[in-house]
N, C-alpha and C positions, 0 to 999 in steps of 0.2 A: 522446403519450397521457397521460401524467405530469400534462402541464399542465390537461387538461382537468377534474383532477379535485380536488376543493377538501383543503385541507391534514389535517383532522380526517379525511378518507373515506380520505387514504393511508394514515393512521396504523391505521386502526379497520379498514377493511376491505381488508388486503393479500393475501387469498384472492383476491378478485371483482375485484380488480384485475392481480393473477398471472395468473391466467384471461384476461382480456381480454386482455392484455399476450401472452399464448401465442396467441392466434386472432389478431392482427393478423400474428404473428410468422408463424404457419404460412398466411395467405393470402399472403407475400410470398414465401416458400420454396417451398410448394409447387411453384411450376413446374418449380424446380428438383431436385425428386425427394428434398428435404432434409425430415425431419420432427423438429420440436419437441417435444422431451420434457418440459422445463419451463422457466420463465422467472418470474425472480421479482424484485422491489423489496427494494433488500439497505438500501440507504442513501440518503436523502434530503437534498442538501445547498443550504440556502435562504441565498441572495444575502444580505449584509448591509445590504443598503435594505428589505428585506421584514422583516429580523429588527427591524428598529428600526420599522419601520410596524405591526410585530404589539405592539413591547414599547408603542407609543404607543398605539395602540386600546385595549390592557387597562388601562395608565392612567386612559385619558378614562373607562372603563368604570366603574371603581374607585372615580373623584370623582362620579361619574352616582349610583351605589349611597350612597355617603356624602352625598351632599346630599340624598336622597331620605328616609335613615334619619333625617337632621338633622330635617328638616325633620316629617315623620313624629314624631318623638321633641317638639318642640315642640309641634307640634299637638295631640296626643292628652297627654304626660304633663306639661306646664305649664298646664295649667289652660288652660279656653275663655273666649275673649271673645266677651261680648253686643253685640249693636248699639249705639253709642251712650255705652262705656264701654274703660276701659283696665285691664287687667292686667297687673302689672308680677309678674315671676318672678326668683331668683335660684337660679343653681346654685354651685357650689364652682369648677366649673370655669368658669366664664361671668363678665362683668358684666352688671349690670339690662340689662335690655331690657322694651320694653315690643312690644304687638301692639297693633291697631287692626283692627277689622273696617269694610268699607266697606256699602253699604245691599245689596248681596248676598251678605254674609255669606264675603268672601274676607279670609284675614289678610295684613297688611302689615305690615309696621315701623312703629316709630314713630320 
């Protein structure tokens, strides 16, 4: 039952999954005259190939968000290039770099 349900929905919704966990419980009992009073999700312990699969997603997640902010952050606060022309920038933290727009107006390196 556990498995079916994704890791943030264990964590977040341990009522509705207590519940669920108590009606499977009690359709397997019942015949036997046994009734379920409660059943609950105490501790949740994740295999160490999943802990390193989760630590590597927010990784690649992290450099997704940084190359985006990068990139974003050059676009808009170093100045735009026109068709045709090059603008060289210099930050404190950088060396020059120049940009190059192509005939549809996308930046590239130079």
């Amino acid at each position: 039952m556990l498995g079916q349900a994704e890791l943030d929905e264990l964590l977040s919704q341990r009522d509705k999954i207590n519940l669920r966990l108590q009606e499977i419980i009690d359709r397997q009992t019942d015949p036997w005259g046994i009734k379920v009073t409660a059943a609950e999700v105490k501790d949740v312990v994740l295999p160490d190939s999943m802990k390193r699969a989760m630590a590597g997603q927010a990784e690649s997640e992290r450099e997704r968000r940084a190359k985006i902010i990068n990139a974003e952050a050059e676009f808009s606060g170093r100045g735009k290039i026109r068709a045709g022309g090059i603008d060289d920038f210099r930050a404190a933290d950088r060396p020059a770099t120049a940009l190059l727009t192509d005939d549809e107006g996308n930046f590239e390196r130079a």
